[in-house]
C-alpha positions in Angstrom: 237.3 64.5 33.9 233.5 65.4 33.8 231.1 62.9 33.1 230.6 64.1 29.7 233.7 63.9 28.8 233.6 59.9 29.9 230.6 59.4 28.3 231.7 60.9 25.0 234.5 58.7 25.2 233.4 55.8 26.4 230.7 55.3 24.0 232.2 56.4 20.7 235.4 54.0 21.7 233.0 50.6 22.2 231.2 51.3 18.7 235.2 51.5 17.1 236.1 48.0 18.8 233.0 47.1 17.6 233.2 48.3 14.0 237.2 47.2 13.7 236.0 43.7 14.6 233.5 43.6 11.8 235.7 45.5 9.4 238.0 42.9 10.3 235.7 39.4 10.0 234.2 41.2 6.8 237.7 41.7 5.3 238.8 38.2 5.8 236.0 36.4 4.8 236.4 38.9 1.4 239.7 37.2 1.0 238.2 34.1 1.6 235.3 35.0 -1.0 237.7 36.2 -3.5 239.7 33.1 -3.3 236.8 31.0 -3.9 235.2 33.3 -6.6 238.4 33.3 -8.9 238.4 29.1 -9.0 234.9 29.2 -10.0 235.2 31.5 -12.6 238.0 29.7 -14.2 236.4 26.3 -14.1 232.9 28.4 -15.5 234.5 29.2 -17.8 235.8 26.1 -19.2 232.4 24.8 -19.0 231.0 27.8 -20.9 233.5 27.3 -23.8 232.5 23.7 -23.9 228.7 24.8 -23.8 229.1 27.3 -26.9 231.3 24.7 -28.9 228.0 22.8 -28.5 225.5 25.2 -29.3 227.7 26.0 -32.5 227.8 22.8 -33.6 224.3 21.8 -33.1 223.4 25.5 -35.2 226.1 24.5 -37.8 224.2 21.0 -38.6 220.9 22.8 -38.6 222.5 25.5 -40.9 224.4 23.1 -43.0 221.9 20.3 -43.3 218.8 22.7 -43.9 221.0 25.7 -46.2 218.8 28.4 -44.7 220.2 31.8 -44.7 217.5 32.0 -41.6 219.9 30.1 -38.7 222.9 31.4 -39.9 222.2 34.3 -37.4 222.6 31.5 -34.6 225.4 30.2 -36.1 227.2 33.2 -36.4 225.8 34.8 -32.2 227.4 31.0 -31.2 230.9 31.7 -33.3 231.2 35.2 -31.9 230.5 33.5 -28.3 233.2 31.4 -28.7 235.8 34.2 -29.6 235.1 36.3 -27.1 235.5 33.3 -24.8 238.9 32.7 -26.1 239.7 36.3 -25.5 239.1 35.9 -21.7 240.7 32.4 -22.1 243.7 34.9 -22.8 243.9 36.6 -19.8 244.1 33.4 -17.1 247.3 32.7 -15.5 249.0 29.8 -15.8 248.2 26.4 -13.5 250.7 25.2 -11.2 253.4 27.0 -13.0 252.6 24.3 -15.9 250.8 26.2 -19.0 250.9 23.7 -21.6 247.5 21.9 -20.7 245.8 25.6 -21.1 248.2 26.4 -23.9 246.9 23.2 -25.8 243.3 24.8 -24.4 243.8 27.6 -26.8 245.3 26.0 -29.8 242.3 23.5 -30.2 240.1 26.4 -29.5 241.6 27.7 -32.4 241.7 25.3 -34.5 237.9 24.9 -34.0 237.7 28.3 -35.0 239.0 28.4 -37.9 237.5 25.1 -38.8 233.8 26.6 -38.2 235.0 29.9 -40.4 236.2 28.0 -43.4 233.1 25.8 -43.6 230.8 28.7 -43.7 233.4 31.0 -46.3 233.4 27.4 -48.3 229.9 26.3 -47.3 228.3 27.5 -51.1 231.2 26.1 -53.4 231.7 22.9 -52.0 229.7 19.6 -52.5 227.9 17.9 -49.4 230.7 14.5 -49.0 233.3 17.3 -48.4 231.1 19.5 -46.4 230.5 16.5 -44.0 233.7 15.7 -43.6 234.4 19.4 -42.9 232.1 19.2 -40.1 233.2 15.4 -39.0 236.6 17.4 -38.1 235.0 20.3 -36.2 232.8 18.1 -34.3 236.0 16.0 -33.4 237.5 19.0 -32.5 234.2 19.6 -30.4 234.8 16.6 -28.3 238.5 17.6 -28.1 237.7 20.7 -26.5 234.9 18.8 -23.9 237.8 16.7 -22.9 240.5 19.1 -22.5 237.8 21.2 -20.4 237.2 18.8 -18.6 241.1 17.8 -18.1 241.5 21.4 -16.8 238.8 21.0 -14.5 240.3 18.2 -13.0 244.0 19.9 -13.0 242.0 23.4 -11.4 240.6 20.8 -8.6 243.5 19.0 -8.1 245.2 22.5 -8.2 243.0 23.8 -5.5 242.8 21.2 -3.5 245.0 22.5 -1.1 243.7 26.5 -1.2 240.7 25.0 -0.5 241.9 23.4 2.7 243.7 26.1 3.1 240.3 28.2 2.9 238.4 26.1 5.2 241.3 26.1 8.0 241.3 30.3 7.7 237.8 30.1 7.6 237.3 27.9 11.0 240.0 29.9 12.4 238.5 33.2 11.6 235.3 32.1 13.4 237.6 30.9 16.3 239.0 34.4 16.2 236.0 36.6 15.5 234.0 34.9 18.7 237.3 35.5 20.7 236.6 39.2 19.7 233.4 39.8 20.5 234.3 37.7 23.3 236.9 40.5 24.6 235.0 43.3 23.3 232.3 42.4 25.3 234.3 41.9 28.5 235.9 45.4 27.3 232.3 46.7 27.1 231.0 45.3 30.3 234.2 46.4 32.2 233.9 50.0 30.7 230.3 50.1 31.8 230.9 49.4 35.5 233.4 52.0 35.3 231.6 54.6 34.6 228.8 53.7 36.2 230.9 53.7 39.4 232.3 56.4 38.8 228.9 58.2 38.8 226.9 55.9 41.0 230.0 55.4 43.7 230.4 59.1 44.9 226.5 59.7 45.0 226.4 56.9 47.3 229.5 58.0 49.3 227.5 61.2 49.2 223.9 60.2 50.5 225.6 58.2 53.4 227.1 61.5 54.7 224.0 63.5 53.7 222.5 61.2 56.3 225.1 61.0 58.9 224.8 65.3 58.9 220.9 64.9 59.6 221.2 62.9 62.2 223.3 65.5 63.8 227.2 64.4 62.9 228.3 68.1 61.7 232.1 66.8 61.7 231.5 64.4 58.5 232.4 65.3 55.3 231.8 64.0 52.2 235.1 62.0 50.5 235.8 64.1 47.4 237.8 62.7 44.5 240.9 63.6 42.4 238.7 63.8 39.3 237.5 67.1 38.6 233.6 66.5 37.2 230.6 67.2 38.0 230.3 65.0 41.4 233.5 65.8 42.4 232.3 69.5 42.5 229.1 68.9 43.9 231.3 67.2 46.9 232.9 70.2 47.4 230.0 72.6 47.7 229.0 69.9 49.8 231.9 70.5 52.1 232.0 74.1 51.8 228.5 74.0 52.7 229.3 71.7 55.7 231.9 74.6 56.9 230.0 77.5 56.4 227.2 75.6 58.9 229.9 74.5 61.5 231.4 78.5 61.2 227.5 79.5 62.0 227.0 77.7 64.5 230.7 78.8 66.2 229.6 81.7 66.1 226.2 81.3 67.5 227.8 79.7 70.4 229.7 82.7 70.8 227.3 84.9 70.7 225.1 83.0 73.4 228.2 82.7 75.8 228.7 86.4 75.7 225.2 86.8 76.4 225.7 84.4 79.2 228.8 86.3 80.4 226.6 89.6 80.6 224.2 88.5 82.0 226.2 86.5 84.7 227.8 89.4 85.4 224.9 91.8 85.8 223.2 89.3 88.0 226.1 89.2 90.4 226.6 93.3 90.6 222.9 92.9 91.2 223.1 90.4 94.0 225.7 92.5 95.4 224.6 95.6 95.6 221.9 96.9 96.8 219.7 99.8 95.9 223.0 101.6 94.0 221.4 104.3 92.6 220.5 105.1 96.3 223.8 104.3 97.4 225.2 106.4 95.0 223.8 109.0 96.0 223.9 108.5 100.0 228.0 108.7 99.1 228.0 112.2 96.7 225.8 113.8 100.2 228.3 112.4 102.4 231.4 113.5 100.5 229.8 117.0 99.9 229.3 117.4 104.1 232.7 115.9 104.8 233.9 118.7 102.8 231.7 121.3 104.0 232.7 119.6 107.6 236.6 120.5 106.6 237.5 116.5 106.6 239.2 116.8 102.8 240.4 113.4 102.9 237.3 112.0 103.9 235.4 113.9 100.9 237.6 112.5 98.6 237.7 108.5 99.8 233.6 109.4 99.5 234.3 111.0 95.6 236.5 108.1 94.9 233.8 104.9 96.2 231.1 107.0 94.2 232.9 107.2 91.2 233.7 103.4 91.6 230.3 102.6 92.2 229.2 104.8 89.2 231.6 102.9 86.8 230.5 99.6 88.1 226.7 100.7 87.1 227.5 100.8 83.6 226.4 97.6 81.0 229.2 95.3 80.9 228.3 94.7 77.3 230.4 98.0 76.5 233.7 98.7 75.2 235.3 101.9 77.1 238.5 103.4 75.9 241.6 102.6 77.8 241.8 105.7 79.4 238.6 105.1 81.4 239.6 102.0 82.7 243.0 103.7 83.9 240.8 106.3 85.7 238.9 103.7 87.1 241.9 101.6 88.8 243.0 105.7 90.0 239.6 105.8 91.9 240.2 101.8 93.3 244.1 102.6 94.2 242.6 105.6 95.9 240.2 103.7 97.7 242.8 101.0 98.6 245.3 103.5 100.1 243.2 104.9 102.4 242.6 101.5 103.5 246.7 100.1 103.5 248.3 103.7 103.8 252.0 103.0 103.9 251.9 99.1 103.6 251.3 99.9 100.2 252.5 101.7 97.3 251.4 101.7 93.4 253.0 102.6 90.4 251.8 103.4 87.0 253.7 103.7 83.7 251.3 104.9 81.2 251.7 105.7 77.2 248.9 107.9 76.1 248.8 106.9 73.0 247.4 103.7 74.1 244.5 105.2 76.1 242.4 105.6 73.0 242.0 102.0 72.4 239.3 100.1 73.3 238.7 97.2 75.7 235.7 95.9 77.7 234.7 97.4 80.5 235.6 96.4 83.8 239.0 94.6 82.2 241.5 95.7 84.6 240.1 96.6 88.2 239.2 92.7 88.7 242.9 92.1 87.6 244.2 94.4 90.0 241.7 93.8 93.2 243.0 89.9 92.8 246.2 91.2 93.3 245.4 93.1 95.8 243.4 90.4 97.6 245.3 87.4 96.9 248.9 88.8 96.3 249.6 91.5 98.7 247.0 92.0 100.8 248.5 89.6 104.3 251.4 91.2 103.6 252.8 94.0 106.8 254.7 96.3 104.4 256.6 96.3 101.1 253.9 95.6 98.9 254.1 97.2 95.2 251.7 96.7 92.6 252.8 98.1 89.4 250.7 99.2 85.7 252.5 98.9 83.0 250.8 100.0 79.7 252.8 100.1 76.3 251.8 101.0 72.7 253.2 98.9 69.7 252.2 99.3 65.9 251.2 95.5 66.4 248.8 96.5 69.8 248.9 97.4 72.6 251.0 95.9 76.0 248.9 96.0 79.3 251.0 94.4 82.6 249.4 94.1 85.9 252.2 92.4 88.3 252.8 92.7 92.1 255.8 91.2 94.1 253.0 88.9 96.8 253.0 85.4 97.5 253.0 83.9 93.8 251.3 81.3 92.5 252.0 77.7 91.3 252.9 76.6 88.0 249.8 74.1 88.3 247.6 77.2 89.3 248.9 78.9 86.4 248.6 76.7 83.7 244.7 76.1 85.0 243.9 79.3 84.9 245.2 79.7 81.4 244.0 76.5 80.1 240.8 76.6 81.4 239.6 80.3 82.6 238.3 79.0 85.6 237.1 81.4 87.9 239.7 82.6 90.8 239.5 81.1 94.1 241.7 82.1 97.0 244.7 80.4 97.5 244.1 80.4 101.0 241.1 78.9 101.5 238.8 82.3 101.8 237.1 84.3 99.0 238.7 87.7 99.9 237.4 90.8 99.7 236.6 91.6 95.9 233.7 92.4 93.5 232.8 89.2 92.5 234.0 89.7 89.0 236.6 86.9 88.8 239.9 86.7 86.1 237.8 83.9 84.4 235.1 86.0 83.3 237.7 88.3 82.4 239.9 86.3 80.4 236.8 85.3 78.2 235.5 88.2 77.7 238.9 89.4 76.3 238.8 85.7 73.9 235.2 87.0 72.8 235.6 90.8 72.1 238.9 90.2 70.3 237.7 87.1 68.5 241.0 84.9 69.8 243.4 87.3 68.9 244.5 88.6 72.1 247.3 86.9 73.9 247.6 86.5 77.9 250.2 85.4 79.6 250.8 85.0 83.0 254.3 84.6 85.0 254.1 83.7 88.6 257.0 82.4 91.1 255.8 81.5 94.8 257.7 84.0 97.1 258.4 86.4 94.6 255.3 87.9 92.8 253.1 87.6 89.8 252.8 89.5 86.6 249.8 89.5 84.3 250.5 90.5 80.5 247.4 91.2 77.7 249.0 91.8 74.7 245.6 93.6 72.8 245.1 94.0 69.2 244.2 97.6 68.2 240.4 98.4 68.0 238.1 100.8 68.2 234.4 102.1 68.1 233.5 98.4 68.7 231.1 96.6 71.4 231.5 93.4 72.7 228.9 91.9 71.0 230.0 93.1 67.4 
């Protein structure tokens, strides 16, 4: 959820508790309100009745006693007061489920009505003894009505007694209630807040600390992203990604610079090895080219095959050569090497030409095959067969290198594999080889093809030892591509 989202729920959700406990207290203290209003109005209007009886009377003596056609307006504003009164008087409920005290209410209300209306239809044909004792009645009626008023009063009290109570228990117990709300909504609001605000706050921190961590150098950190999918969360995850793309920049830095070491190894030792070879080179093409004017054949071609060899070994070790170059290569060592153990030993190759246009480092196999030669077979009287095997698949491309020598150990084995450390003898010596050890090889092989070779090697002492590359296919590549 992003943080938007949160906040646009979050927020709008506190102001609803909010507003539903205020709807709420407002609403009961309405009810509350409503109770109260509808006693009051019954017992104002009692009062009110009683007031206008009054107020009529008092205008009636004014009106009788003066007989001026001037009040009668106020007699008459008093009268219509009082009926409308008893028309509201109609629409009260009974009390208590008892109506005869309002029932009696409205009959003497009556009765006071028609009393004031006859006096003032009668008021001009009747003499002033009769007119007072007219007025005698109404003003008994009067003081009927002030104490039936008052009676209902007292009943309305008495009535309401326990509402009341009733009233002020709801009442203390809404207040109760509505600081319990805003109590909990509070809490709720408080508990909210730290929720978000850790949910923001929390993985920035978590973030910074690694942030830190990487400067000071701790590249394997990474930052803890979360299940939620906003706006943190994905700036975690660039994070990351950002981490990894560093880490795969510097692999491959480190690559490049042990290449570069490799080479540069490498050159130094054909350096420190060989001495003046362009000289040397060609000291050997005048020497085969008078051995063959001479008539010594064999000796002309040993002389071809070293300066070929040496040629070859002058080229940058930085470059990929196709396969069939190397093979040509090994032909000029084998050569050289035969002349040297004749009969004691014989070499066999098994080549598929279709491999031969693929493309491997250079100087991959003649180091493979001269430790063969110098720590499988070369003590050995007669018998000795080394053996190139080189297959094309659809998946790569096979290359075997084995010879039937003294072995090697399963310890010696797994080291070399584990570790590409550079050969030593396993008699003690160095042998006589170029300097260019299966360790470099190996790890030149891991660079060029990026890890995807495979070597194997299978070694029993007494019985020989077989080297296996299993190549991807590549081409028009160097090693430092």
């Amino acid at each position: 959820m992003s943080i938007r989202k949160k906040l646009l729920i979050c927020i709008p959700l506190l102001v609803l508790l909010m507003s539903s406990v205020s709807f709420f207290l407002f609403e009961s203290g309405k009810n509350v309100q409503e109770s109260y209003h509808l006693m009051m109005n019954r017992m104002l209007l009692y009062k009110e009745v009683s007031f206008e009886v009054g107020e009529n009377m008092r205008s009636m003596n004014r009106f009788i006693m003066q007989v001026d056609a001037d009040s009668f307006p106020e007699v008459e504003k008093h009268l219509n007061a009082v009926q409308k009164l008893r028309l509201e008087l109609d629409g009260l409920e009974t009390i208590g489920g008892n109506d005869l005290p309002l029932v009696n209410y409205r009959n003497i209300i009556d009765t006071f009505l028609d009393q004031v209306e006859k006096m003032i239809a009668e008021i001009d044909y009747q003499d002033s003894n009769t007119m007072a004792g007219a007025y005698i009645e109404a003003e008994q009626t009067e003081r009927f009505i002030r104490e039936e008023a008052q009676e209902l009063v007292d009943i309305e009290l008495e009535q309401y007694k326990p509402i009341y109570q009733e009233i002020m228990s709801t009442t203390s117990k809404l207040n109760k209630l509505g600081i319990l709300l805003v109590v909990t909504v509070a809490g709720l609001s408080i508990i909210m807040a730290i929720w978000l605000s850790s949910s923001i706050t929390g993985p920035i921190r978590r973030l910074v600390v690694t942030a830190k961590l990487i400067s000071k150098g701790r590249m394997d950190t990474k930052a803890p992203e979360s299940v939620n999918n906003d706006e943190i969360s994905i700036l975690c995850r660039a994070f990351n990604g950002m981490i990894d793309n560093i880490q795969s920049l510097m692999a491959e830095n480190i690559r490049s610079l042990e290449k570069d070491r490799l080479v540069k190894e490498l050159e130094l030792k054909m350096l420190q090895s060989q001495i003046n070879p362009h000289f040397l080179y060609n000291t050997l093409n005048t020497i085969a080219k008078l051995a063959y004017i001479e008539g010594a054949v064999k000796t002309s071609d040993l002389t071809v095959s070293v300066s070929r060899l040496l040629r070859y070994n002058l080229q940058k070790l930085d470059q990929a050569v196709p396969l069939r170059e190397e093979v040509e290569h090994v032909t000029e060592y084998i050569n050289i090497q035969k002349a040297r153990f004749r009969d004691r030993i014989s070499f066999e190759m098994e080549i598929d030409d279709r491999a031969l246009n693929g493309l491997i480092p250079c100087l991959t196999l003649q180091p493979i095959l001269e430790n063969a030669f110098v720590h499988g077979v070369e003590q050995m009287e007669e018998g000795a067969v080394l053996k190139l095997s080189i297959r094309y698949r659809d998946e790569g491309i096979d290359i075997v290198i084995s010879d039937n020598g003294v072995g090697m150990s399963r310890e010696t084995v797994k080291r070399l594999l584990e570790s590409f450390q550079e050969e030593t003898s396993r008699y003690g010596g160095k042998g006589q080889s170029t300097g260019l050890g299966t360790h470099n090889v190996f790890k030149r092989l891991h660079l060029f093809f990026n890890g995807q070779q495979r070597i194997e090697i299978d070694s029993t002492e007494g019985i020989g030892t077989a080297v296996l590359f299993t190549l991807p296919h590549r081409s028009g590549a160097l090693i430092q591509e």
